[in-house]
Structures are given as structure tokens and as C-alpha cells.
N, C-alpha and C positions, 0 to 999 in steps of 0.2 A: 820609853821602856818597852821589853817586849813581854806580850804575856800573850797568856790563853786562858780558859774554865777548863776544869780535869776534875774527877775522881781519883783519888788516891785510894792506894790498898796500903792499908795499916796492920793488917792481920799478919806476924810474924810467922804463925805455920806456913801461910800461903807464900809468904816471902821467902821463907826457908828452902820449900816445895820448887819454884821458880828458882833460886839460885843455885839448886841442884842439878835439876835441868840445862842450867844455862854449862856447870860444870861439864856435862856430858855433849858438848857440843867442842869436837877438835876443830876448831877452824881458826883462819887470823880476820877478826871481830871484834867491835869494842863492845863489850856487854854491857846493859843499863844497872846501873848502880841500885840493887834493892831500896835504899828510901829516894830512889825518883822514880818510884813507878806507880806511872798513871794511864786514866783511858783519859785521851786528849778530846771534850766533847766541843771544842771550836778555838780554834787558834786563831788569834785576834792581830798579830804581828806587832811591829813596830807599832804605841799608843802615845798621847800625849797625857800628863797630871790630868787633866781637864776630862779630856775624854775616860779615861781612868774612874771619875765621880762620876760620871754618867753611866759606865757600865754597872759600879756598885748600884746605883738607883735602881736600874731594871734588874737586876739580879736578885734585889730586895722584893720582887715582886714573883719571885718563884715559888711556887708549892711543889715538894714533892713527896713522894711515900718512899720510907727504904727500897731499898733494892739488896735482894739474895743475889749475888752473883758466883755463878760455878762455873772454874775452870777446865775445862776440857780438851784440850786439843792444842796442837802449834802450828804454826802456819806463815807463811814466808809470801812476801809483797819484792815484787810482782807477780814469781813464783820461784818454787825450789831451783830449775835451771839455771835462774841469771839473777839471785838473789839481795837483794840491797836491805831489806828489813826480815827480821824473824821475831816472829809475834805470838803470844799465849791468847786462845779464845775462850768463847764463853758458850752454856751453853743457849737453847735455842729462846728459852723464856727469858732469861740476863739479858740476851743481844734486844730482844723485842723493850723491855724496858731499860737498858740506856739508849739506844735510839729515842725512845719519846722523850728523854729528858732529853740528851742533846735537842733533837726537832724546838723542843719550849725553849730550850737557852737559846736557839738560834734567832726565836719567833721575837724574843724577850730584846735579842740587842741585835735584831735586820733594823730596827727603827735609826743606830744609829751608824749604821752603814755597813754592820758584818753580815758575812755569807759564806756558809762554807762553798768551796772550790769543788767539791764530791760529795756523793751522798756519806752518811757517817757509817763506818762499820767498825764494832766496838771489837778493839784490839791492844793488849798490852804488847808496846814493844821490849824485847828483852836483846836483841843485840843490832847493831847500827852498824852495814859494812860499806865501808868505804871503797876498799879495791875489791875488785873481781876474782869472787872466790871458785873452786869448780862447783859443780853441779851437787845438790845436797839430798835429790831425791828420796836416795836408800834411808840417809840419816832420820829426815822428814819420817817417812814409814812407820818408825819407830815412835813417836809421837804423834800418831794419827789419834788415839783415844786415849786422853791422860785423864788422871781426877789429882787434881793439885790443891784440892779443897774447896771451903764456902768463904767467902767475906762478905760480911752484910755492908751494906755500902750507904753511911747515912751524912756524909758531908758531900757538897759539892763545892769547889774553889775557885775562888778567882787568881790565879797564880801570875809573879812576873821570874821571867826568866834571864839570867846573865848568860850567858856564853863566855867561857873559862877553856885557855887550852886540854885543862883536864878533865870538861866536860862541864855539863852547864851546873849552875846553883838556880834551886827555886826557893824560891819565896811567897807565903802566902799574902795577898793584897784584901782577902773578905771569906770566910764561911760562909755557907748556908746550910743551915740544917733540916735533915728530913723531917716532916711536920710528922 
């Protein structure tokens, strides 16, 4: 199965806020479907059942406190230029605590061979481009300083994911709740 741990936003304003945004973007982009949007804090890839109960085990060993998270900003991987992902951030105290949750998820399941590939930088993606689109600078400009709202952010999940030609389906495998 393939899966990863994510935070979801459940907060419909903010989802509402986000698919607005995404409305105002002319480009040819598949946009992310409001209920799959998450910050991805370690993607685990292809797993086995087996390994599957061993991640729950150490996952069962997290603590963590809410997290306020405020949307701010949009921002494009690798960059506006030659653009492949466009992503909603956060701001500077959000980014500071889902890093340390991701850093403990990471800490929590290195024992059983995961590592993230880069360091983590918390980012909602909101559209996935395939072809080479032009240059989105000017568009960018426009979303340099958003407020898309608050979501308090008090689960974190163990998710597995299908890949669907019409995009993927998640499914939850574990909660964990903020203590």
C-alpha cells in the first residue's frame, strides 16, 4: 500500500478561501480536490500490512499540542518561472510547529527505516502541473500576502493512498490526537 502521515484541514471556511484562490488561477493545472488537502509531514511510499502495524505502534507514541495554523501566502516549487507545484503557506509560528511535529514523526518511524528525502517545509499543495506552463510571476505577485483564515489543527494521520486516473482516493489507516 502506499501511504504517508499528513494533517488535514477540515475547516470549510479555509477550504472555501483555497478553492477560491485556486478559481482565480487561469492556467491548464489539475487543482487539488478541497477534501484531499493536506500538509504531507513524511511520505512513507510503497509499505507492507506488516510494516503498516509497526508504523501505527510508533505513531501511538506521539504527543503533541494543537497547532493554530494561518494561511498566508502562495508560493510555487521550484519557482514561478518553470513551475510544477503551487502551494498555500503558512505563517512564520504554523511553519515553526509543523516542522517539529513532522522532525518527532520522522524521529518516531527513522527506527523503522523512513527519512525524509529534504528537509520538511510546510506547504498545502493546491495545484499539480503536469505540462510546462509559461511563466506565473505577475499571477504569483498577487498572492504574495493572503489571510485565507485559522485552522486549529488537532489530528494528525496515518493515511494510505490509491492513485486513480481521476486522482488519488485517501483513506485514513490511524488518528492521533492532539493531547
Amino acid at each position: 500500500m502506499r501511504a504517508f502521515i499528513a494533517v488535514e484541514i477540515q475547516d470549510e471556511s479555509v477550504l472555501d478561501a483555497i478553492t477560491k484562490i485556486q478559481s482565480e488561477f487561469k492556467i491548464r493545472a489539475t487543482p487539488v480536490n478541497k477534501k484531499n488537502m493536506h500538509f504531507t509531514l513524511l511520505f512513507l511510499g510503497e509499505i507492507t500490512e506488516e510494516t503498516a502495524a509497526n508504523v501505527k505502534k510508533a505513531l501511538d507514541t506521539i504527543s503533541f499540542k494543537k497547532i493554530d495554523v494561518n494561511f498566508t501566502h502562495v508560493g510555487a516549487f521550484p519557482n514561478p518561472r518553470s513551475v510544477r507545484v503551487i502551494w498555500i503557506g503558512v505563517d512564520e509560528t504554523s511553519s515553526k510547529q509543523l516542522v517539529e511535529l513532522a522532525m518527532q514523526v520522522e524521529k518516531k518511524l527513522s527506527p523503522l527505516g523512513f527519512r525524509s528525502d529534504k528537509p520538511f517545509k510546510p506547504h498545502l499543495t493546491i495545484f499539480r502541473i503536469k505540462n510546462k506552463i509559461d511563466d506565473i510571476s505577475d499571477m504569483m505577485e498577487k498572492f504574495k500576502k493572503i489571510d485565507l483564515g485559522r485552522y486549529t489543527m488537532t489530528e494528525l494521520k496515518f493515511k494510505q493512498s490509491i492513485l486513480t486516473p481521476s486522482g488519488p482516493i485517501y483513506s485514513d489507516l490511524q488518528v492521533i490526537l492532539a493531547k
